[in-house]
BATOR-927105 format. One record per residue (C-alpha): residue number from 1; x, y negated, z negated; residue in three letters. Coordinates in Angstrom, 2 decimals. Example, Ala and Ser with C-alpha at 12.3 -4.5 7.8 and 13.67 -1.06 7.14 Angstrom:
BEGIN
(site 1,(12.30,4.50,-7.80),"ALA"),
(site 2,(13.67,1.06,-7.14),"SER"),
This chain:
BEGIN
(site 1,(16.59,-1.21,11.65),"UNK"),
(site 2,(13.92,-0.66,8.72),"UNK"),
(site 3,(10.52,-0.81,10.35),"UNK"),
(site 4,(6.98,-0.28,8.45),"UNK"),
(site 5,(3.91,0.23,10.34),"UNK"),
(site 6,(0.72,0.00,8.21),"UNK"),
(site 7,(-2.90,1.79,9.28),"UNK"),
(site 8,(-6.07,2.53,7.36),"UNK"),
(site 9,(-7.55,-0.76,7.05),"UNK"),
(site 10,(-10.81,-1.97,7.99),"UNK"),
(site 11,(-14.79,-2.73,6.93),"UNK"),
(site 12,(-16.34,-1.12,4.19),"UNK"),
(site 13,(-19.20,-1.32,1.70),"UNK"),
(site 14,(-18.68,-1.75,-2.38),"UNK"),
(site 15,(-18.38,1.23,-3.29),"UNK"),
(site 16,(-16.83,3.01,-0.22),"UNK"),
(site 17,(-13.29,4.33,-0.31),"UNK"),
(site 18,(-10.19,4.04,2.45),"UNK"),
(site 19,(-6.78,5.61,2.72),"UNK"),
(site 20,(-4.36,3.73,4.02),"UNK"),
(site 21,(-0.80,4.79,5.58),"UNK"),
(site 22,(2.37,3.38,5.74),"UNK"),
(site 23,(5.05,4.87,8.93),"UNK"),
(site 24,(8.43,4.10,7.46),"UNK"),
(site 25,(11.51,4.40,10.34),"UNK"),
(site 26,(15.38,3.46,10.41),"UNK"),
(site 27,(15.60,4.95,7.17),"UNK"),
(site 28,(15.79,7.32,4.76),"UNK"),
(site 29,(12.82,6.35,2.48),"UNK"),
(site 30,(12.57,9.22,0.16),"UNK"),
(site 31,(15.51,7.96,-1.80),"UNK"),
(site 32,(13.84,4.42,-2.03),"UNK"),
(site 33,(10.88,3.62,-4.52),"UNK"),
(site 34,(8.10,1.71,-2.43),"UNK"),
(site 35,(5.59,-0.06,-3.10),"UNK"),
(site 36,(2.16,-1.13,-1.64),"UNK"),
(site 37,(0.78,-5.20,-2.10),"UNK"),
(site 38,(-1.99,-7.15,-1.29),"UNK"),
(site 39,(-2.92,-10.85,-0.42),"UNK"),
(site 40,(-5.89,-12.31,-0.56),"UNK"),
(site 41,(-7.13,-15.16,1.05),"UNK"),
(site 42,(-5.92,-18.19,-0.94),"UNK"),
(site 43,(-3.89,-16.38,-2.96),"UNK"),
(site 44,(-0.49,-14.90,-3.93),"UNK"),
(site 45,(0.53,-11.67,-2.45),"UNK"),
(site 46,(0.19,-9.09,-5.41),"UNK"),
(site 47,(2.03,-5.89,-6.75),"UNK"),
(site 48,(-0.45,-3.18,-6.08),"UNK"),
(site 49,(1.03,0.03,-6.43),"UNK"),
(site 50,(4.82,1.62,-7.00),"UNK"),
(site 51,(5.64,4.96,-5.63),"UNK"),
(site 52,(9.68,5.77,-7.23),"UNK"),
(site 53,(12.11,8.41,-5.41),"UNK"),
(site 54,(11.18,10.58,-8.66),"UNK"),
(site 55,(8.17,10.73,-7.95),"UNK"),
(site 56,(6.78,8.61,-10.34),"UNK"),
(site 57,(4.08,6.21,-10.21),"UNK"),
(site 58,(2.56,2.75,-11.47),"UNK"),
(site 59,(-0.05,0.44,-10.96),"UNK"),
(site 60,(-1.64,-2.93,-11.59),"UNK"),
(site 61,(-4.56,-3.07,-13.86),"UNK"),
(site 62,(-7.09,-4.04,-11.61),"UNK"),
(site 63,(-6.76,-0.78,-9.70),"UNK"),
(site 64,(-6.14,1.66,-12.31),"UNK"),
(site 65,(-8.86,4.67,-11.93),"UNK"),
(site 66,(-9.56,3.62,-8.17),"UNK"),
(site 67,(-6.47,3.49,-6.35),"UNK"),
(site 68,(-3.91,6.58,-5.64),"UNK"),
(site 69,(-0.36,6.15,-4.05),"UNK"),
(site 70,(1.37,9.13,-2.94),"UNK"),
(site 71,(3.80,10.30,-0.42),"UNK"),
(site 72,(4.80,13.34,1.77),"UNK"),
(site 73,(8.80,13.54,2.41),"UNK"),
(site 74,(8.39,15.93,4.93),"UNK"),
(site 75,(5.87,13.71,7.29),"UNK"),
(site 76,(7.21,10.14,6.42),"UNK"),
(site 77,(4.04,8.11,5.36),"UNK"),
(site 78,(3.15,6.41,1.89),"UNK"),
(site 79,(-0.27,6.64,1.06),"UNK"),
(site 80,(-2.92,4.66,-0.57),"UNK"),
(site 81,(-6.32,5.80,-1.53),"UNK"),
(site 82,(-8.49,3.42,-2.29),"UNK"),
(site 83,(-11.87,4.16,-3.82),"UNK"),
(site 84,(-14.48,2.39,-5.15),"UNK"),
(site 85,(-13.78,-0.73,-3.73),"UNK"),
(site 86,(-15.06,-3.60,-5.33),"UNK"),
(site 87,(-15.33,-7.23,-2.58),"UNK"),
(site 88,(-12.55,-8.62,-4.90),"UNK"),
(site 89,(-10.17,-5.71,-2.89),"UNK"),
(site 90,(-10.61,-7.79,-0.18),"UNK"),
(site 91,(-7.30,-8.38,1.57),"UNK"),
(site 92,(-4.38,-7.87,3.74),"UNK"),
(site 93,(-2.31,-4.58,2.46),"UNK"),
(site 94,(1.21,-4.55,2.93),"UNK"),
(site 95,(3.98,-1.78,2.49),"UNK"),
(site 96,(7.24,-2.70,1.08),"UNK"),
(site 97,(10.25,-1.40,0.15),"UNK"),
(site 98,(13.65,-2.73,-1.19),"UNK"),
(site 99,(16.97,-1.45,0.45),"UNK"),
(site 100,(20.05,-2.92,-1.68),"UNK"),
(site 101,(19.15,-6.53,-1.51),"UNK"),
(site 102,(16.83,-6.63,1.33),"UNK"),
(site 103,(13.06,-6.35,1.54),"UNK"),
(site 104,(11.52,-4.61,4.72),"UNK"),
(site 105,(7.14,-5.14,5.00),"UNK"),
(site 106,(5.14,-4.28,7.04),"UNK"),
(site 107,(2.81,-6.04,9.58),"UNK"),
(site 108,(0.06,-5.78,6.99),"UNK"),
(site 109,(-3.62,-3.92,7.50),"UNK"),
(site 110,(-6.95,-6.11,6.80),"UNK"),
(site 111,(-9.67,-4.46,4.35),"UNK"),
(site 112,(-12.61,-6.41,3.99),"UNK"),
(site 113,(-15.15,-5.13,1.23),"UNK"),
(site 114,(-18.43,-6.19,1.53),"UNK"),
(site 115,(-21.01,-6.80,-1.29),"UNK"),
């Protein structure tokens, strides 16, 4: 059983910068690409960030320059670093990833930015 556990999120000032983690279990994730999105209120959950089992890396345009996804084999978690948030960051983060034919997410974690 694939389970993600998102953490990180919470209240923060324009400006201010969070890191948020993603606890991946039931599988062997290194060998997956994952992949962080977001949803904001009213709106269509988005592509945020892609973290591929080579290592490599891509992100939307709104969050190029601000927002960093890595990840650390050895301890498990994906990573997102998130700096100078803007209010339009606003929104529930999620961690997915895509096994075969089969999408696992998270429970999602809530950053508010605040003008």
């Amino acid at each position: 059983q694939v389970q993600l556990v998102e953490s990180g999120g919470g209240l923060v000032r324009a400006g201010g910068s969070l890191r948020l983690s993603c606890a991946a279990s039931g599988i062997i994730f290194s060998i997956y690409a994952m992949d962080w999105y977001r949803q904001a209120p009213g709106k269509q959950r988005e592509l945020v960030a892609t973290f591929r089992s080579v290592g490599s890396t891509n992100y939307a345009d709104s969050v190029k320059g601000r927002f960093a996804i890595s990840r650390d084999n050895a301890k498990n978690p994906l990573y997102l670093q998130i700096n100078s948030l803007k209010p339009e960051d606003t929104g529930v983060y999620y961690c997915h990833i895509k096994v075969g034919q089969d999408n696992y997410w998270g429970q999602g974690t809530q950053v508010t930015v605040s003008s």
